[in-house]
C-alpha positions in Angstrom: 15.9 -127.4 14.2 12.9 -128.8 11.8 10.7 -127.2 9.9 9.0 -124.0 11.1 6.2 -121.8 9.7 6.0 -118.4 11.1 2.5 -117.2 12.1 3.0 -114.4 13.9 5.7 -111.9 15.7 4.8 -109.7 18.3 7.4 -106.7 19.7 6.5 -105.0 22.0 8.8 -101.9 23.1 11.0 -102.6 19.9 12.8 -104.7 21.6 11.0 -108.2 22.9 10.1 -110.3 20.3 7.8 -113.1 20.8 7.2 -115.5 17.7 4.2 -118.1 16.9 5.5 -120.9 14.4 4.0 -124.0 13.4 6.8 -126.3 14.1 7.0 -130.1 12.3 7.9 -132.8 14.5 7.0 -130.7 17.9 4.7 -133.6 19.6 3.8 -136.1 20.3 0.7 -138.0 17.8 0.7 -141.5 18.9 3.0 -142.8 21.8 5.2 -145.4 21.8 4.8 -149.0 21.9 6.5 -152.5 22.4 6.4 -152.8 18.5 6.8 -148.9 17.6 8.5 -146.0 18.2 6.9 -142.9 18.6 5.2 -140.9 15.9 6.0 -137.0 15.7 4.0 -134.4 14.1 3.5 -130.7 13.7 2.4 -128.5 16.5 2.0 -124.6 17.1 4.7 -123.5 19.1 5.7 -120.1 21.1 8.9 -118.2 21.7 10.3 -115.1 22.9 13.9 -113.4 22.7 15.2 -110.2 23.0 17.0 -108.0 20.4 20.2 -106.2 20.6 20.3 -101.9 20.6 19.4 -101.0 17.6 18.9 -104.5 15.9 15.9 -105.1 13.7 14.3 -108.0 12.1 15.4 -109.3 8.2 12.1 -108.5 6.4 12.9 -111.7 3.9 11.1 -114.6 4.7 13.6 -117.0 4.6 16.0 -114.8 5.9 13.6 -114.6 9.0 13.4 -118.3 9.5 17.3 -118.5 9.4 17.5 -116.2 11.6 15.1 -117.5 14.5 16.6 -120.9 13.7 20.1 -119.8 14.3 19.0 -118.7 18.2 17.9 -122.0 18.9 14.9 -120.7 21.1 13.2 -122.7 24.0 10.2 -123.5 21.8 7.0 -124.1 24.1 4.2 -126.3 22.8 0.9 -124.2 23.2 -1.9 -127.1 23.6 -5.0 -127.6 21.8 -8.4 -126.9 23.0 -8.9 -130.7 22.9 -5.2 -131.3 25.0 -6.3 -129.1 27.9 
């Protein structure tokens, strides 16, 4: 996983958690060409997951990231006003 920046969690019903990040490297910024690869940059990004009975979130900061990064979430681009 790169670089993420947590900008909001949402639970609902103390149990699904959805989480807004700010990911690096999450799209595409200019395509590729014959001469150049692809250039990445950072993009806002959404996912959700479920917790186990009775598990709760680290309140740490860092301890947070760690542990959205260790569940290797499906992290969906949410477009721009511009992209749409």
């Amino acid at each position: 996983m790169t670089d993420l920046t947590i900008t909001d969690i949402l639970i609902k019903d103390d149990v699904y958690v959805t989480v807004t990040a700010l990911i690096e490297d999450a799209m595409v910024v200019r395509p590729q060409t014959m001469e150049d690869p692809e250039e990445l940059g950072p993009g806002i990004c959404t996912a959700s997951f479920e917790l186990e009975e009775d598990e709760i979130l680290p309140f740490d900061e860092k301890e947070l990231i760690d542990y959205i990064e260790n569940l290797n979430l499906d992290w969906k681009l949410i477009p721009k006003d511009d992209d749409v």
